[in-house]
N, C-alpha and C positions, 0 to 999 in steps of 0.2 A: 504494500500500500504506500510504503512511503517513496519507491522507486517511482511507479506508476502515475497515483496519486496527487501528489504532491513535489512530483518532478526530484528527489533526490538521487544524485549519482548513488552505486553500490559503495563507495568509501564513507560517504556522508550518511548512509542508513546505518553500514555497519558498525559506527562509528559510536551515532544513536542506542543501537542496540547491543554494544558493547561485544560484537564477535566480528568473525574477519567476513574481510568482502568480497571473499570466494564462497561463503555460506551464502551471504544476501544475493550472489549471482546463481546460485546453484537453486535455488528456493524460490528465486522469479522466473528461471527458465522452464523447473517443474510445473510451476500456479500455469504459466501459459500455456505450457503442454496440455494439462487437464483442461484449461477454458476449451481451446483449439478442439481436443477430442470431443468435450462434448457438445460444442456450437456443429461441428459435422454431423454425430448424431441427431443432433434436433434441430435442422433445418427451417422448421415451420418458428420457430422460437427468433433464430439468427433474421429471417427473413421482418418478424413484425418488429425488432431492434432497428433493422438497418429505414427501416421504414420511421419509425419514432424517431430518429435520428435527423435526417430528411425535414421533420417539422417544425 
């Protein structure tokens, strides 16, 4: 959240969070992996975001 979010580089989160920022990279690459899986499965889900989006 706070990479994403809140635009922090991984140094400045893990910094925050007190661990290194090969953790905070390894831990936004899995979160987007799981989003990525599941917006492929639920297409109908992806499709009314990208549309809300749009508005």
């Amino acid at each position: 959240m706070l990479c994403q979010q809140q635009g922090l580089k991984y140094e400045e989160a893990a910094e925050r969070l007190n661990i290194s920022p090969l953790t905070v990279q390894t831990h936004v690459k899995r979160a987007l992996k799981s989003v990525r899986t599941y917006v492929k499965s639920h297409t109908d889900i992806a499709v009314i975001l990208v549309i809300l989006k749009l508005m």
